[in-house]
N, C-alpha and C positions, 0 to 999 in steps of 0.2 A: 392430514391434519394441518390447518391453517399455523402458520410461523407468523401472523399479523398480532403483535401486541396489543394486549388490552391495558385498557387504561380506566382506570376506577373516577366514575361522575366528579368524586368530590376532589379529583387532581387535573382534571382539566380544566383550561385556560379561559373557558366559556363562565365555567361556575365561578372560579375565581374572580373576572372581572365583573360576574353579576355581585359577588359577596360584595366587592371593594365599593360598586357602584350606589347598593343599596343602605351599606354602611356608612357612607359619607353623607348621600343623603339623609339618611336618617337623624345622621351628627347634626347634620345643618337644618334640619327639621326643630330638632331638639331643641338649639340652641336659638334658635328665632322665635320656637311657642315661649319660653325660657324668658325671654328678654319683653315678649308681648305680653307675658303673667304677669311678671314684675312693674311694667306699667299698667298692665291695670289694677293691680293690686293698689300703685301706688296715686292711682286716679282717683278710685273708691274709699282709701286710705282721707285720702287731700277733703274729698266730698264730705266725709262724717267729719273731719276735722272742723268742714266749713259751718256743715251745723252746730254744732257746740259753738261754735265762738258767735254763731249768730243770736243765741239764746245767750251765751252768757253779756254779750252786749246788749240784749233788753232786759236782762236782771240787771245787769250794773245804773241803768236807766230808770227800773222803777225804781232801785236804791238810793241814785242820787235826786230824783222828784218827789219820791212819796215814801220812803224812810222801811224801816228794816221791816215791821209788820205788812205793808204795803207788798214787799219783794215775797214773803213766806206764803202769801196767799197764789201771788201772780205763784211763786215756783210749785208749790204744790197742785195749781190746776195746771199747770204745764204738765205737769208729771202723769197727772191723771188722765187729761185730756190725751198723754203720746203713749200711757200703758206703762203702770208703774213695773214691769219686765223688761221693758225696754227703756227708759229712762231712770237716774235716780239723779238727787242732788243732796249735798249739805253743806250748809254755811259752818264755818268755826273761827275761832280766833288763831293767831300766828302761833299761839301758845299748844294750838289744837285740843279748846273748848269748842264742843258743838253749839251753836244755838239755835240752830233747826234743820232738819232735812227731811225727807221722803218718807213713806214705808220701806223701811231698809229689811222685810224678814226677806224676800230676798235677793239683799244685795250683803246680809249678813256678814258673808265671808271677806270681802271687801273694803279695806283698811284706810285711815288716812296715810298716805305714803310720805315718810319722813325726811326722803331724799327729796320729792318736788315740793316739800314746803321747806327744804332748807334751801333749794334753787331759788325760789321765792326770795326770800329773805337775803340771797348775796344782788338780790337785783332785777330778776326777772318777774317779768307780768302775768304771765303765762308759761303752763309746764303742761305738756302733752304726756303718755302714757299709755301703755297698750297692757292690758291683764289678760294672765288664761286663770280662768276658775275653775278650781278643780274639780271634776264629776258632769263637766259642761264642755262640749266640744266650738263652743261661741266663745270668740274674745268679747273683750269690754274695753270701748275707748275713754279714758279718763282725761278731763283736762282740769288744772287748776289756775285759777285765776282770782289777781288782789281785785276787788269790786267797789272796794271803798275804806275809809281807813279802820286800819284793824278787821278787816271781813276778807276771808278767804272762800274762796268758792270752788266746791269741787263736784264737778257736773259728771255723772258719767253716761255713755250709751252703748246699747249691746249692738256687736256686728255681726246680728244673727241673719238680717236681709244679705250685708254684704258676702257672710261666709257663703250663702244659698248660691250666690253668683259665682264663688271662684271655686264652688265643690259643684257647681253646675260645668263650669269652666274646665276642670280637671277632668272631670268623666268626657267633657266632647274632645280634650285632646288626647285622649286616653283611644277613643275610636277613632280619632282622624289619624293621629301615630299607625294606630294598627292598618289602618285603610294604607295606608300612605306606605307603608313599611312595605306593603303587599303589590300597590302599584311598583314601586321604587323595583323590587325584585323583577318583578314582570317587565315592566319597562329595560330593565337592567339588561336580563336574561337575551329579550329582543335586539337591543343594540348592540351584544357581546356576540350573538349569533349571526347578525347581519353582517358587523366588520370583521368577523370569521371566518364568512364563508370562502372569501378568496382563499384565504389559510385549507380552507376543507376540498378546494379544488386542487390546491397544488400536490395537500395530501393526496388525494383519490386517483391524480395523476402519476405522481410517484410510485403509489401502489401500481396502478399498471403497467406503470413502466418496468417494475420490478418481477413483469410478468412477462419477462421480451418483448413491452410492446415500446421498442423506442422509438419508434415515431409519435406517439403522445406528444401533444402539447399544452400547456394551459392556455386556457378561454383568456385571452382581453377583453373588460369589460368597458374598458375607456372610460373608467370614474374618475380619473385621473388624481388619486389617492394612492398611498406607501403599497396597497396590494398588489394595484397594479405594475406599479415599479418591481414592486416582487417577482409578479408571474414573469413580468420580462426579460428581469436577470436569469429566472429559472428554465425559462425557454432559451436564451439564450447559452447557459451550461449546458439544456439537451440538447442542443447542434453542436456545441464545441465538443460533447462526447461522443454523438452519433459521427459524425466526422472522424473521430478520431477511432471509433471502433471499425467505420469503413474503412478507415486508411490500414487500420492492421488486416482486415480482411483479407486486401486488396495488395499491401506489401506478402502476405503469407502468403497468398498464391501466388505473386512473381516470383517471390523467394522461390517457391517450389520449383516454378517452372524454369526459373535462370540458373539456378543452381542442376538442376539435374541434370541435362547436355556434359557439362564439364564434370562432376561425380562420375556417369557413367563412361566417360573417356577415361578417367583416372581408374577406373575399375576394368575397363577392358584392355589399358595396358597393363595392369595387374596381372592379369589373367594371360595374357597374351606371351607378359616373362614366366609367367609359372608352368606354361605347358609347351612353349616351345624350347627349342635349343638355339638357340642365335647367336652368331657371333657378336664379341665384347661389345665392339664398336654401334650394336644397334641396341645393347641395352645400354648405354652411353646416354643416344640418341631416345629414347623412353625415359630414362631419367630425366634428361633436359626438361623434354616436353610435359613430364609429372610436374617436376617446379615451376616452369610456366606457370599449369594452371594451378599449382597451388596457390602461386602469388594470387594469379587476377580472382582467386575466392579471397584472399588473406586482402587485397584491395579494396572487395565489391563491399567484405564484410568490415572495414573499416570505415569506408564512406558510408553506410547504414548508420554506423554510430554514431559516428561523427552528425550527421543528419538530424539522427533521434534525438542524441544530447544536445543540439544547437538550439531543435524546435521548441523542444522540453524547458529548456533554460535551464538546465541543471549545469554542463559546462562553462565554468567560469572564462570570459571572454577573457585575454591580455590584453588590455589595453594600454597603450601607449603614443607617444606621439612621433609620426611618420609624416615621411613625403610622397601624395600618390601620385605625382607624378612620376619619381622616382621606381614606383613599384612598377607603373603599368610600363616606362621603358624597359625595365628588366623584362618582365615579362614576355614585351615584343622580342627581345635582344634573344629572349630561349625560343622564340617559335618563329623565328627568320631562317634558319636553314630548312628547316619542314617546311615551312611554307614554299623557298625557294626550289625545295624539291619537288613539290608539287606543282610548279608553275604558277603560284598566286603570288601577285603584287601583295604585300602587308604592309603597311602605313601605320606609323606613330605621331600623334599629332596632342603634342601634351604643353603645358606653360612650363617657364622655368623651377617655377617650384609651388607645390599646391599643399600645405599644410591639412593633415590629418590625424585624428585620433582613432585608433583603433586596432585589430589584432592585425598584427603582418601577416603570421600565418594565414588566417583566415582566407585575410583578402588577398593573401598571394593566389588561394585557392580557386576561389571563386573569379580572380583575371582570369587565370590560367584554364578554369573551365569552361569559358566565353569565347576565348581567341582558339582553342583548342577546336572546339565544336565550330568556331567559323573557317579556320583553315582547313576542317575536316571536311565538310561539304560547301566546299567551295571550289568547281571543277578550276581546270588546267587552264591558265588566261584571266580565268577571275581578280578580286582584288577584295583585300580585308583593312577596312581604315577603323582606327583604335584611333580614340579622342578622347581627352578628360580634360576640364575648364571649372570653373567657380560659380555657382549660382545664389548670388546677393549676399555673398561674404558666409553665410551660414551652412548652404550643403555642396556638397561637390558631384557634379555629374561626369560619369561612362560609357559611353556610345558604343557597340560593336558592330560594327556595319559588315556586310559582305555581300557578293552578288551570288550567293550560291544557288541549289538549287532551291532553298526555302520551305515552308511547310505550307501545308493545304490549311485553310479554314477552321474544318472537321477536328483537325488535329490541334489546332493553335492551343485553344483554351486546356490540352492535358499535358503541354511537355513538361511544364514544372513536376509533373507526378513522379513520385517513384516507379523506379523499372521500364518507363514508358518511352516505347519508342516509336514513332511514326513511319508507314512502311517506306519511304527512300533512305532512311538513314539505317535499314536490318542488317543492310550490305557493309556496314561499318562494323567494326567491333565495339566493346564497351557495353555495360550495362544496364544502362538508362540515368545514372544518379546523379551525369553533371550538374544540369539543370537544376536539381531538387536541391544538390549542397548547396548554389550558388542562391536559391531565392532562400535558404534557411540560415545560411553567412549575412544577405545581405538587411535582411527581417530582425538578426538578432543586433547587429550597428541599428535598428531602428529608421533603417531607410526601406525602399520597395525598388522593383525590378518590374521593367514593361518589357515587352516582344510587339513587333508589325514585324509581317512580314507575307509573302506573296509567290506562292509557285512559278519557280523559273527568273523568277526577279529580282529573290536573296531574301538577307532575314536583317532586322534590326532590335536589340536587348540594348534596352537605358539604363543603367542602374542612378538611383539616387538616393545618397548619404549625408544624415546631418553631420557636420563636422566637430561636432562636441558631442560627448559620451551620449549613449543615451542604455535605459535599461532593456536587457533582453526580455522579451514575452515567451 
């Protein structure tokens, strides 16, 4: 049975950003048919208006040339001539006495309005008006107008062409919305799908990877878009994991293998006191050599930790402020009798004081594991020169030079590994970890560590440290 979670259409992130996409446009669809109704409403509005005042300014004309009979004939063939349903007029007094108007059966319902003839009356010439008649889905634009003295004129016209335009008007936005809603969706659906698909590779890769397949990677597609920064980072976490699942591999079998030599020594003197009879003195002599190698596991398995938690960054570093040149003298000052046992020259070559921050312990460790390893294969006559100097006030360099026997090529690129040890150095004792603590000390200071070096010719480790804190990785 598949453990790969479903997920319901209407809660992924595809349909969501189609909803949002088609919703906003739709808002802005809206709002722009909205504001383009509004003016044409208020264009066709303007237009009837223009008419009425055109007519009432040639009734006012045949009023003031040819007198009030002259105007009843001109407005009644107006009327007739533009369809007395779609036209009406009447003249009255301010008093609202009629003295003539249209066939009014019907415009019957249609009042003189007492509020545009008391507008009149504080002053105005003209008073516009818009009526719904009841039982008629057409308004009626009304205008009143003084035409001469004492004659008020109220012209009206039905806006039965113009309503045909905005109920024509509303049915085509009525289908271009629907149209548009449907592209908007589609359109939507396509562009949420497209800038997805990164999102569906990195999934599809996860899912495999989730199948052991850690070498997956996600596709770059070089759009150079947030995806691809995605896949990058994402490939980038699969090598920092696949690495690090190597390195457990790779530490579990050393473990196995370095540890076992010493367990089974520790169990065959076990066995060796429990069936023989020996005098005191040799099980003394077992005991000793049981603590021995208890230490060097209680060592091996300390420096593992120490390693793990450094790399991890979980061990809080102590930092403080130190002298390395102070440190790396002490350090020579402990590995000059060994050395001198051995027959190597060792050389201290430090300034008189070199200002540092960071763990003493640490860095005690990591001299200590450099000078060690150099006096260690460094035959009888050799020489080991230790130097530390200032590079441009901000980091401090470590040099450990020696003329040993050096590493091969082959081997160069693995000493930092754990456990690892290259075959001139098996004859040594030790477990492989110098190297490993020292590049994981000198990584979590936020500096790095280099090796050159050349069979038969010796080896050279630089370390370099910023001199101000920096955070562990």
């Amino acid at each position: 049975m598949s453990s790969r979670p479903r997920i319901s259409f209407h809660h992924t992130l595809a349909f969501r950003l189609t909803l949002w996409y088609a919703g906003i446009f739709s808002l802005t669809s809206c709002v722009a048919f909205l504001m383009f109704y509004l003016l044409f409403v208020s264009v066709i509005r303007d237009r009837v208006d223009r008419d009425l005042l055109e007519q009432e300014e040639r009734f006012s004309s045949v009023l003031a040339s040819q007198g009030m009979g002259a105007l009843r004939n001109a407005a009644v063939i107006e009327t007739q001539a533009a369809g007395e349903r779609k036209i009406f007029f009447r003249l009255f007094s301010r008093s609202g006495q009629v003295f003539s108007s249209s066939n009014m059966s019907y415009w019957r319902d249609i009042d003189i309005g007492s509020e545009a003839v008391s507008q009149l009356a504080a002053g105005r010439r003209q008073v516009f008006d818009t009526i719904e008649v009841s039982g008629r889905k057409n308004e009626v634009r009304v205008l009143y107008s003084i035409i001469g003295p004492g004659v008020v004129l109220q012209l009206g016209q039905s806006m039965e062409s113009s309503s045909r335009f905005i109920e024509t008007f509303k049915d085509i936005f009525v289908i271009t919305m629907v149209f548009l809603l449907a592209l908007a969706a589609f359109i939507g659906w396509f562009m949420a799908k497209k800038a997805l698909s990164g999102l569906e590779e990195v999934t599809h890769t996860a899912q495999r990877i989730s199948r052991d397949a850690l070498g997956e990677r996600v596709p770059i597609k070089h759009r150079g878009h947030e995806i691809d920064l995605l896949a990058t980072t994402f490939n980038r976490m699969l090598d920092r994991i696949e690495n690090l699942v190597t390195g457990i591999k790779e530490m579990s079998e050393n473990i196995a293998h370095d540890l076992k030599s010493p367990l089974t020594k520790l169990r065959g003197s076990a066995e060796v006191a429990l069936t023989t009879d020996a005098p005191l003195e040799e099980y003394r002599i077992m005991a000793a050599d049981t603590i021995e190698e208890c230490d060097r596991l209680l060592d091996t398995i300390n420096a593992m930790l120490v390693i793990s938690r450094t790399e991890a960054g979980v061990g809080e570093l102590q930092m403080e402020d130190l002298d390395a040149a102070e440190v790396v003298r002490e350090a020579c000052d402990l590995f000059q009798p060994l050395a001198e046992e051995g027959g190597v020259s060792l050389t201290c070559r430090v300034p008189h004081s070199c200002p540092f921050r960071g763990d003493v312990g640490m860095i005690q460790r990591m001299i200590a594991n450099l000078v060690d390893n150099a006096v260690k294969y460094t035959p009888s006559g050799g020489a080991v020169d230790v130097a530390v100097k200032e590079e441009n006030r901000n980091f401090v360099s470590l040099a450990v030079r020696d003329t040993g026997i050096g590493i091969s090529q082959e081997d160069l690129p693995r000493i930092f590994e754990r456990f690892y040890r290259s075959d001139p150095s098996r004859s040594q004792a030790g477990a492989g970890l110098g190297l490993s603590l020292a590049r994981a000390v000198v990584r979590a200071h936020g500096g790095e560590i280099y090796v050159s070096s050349a069979p038969g010719k010796g080896s050279m480790f630089a370390v370099i440290l910023p001199k101000t804190e920096q955070p562990s990785s």
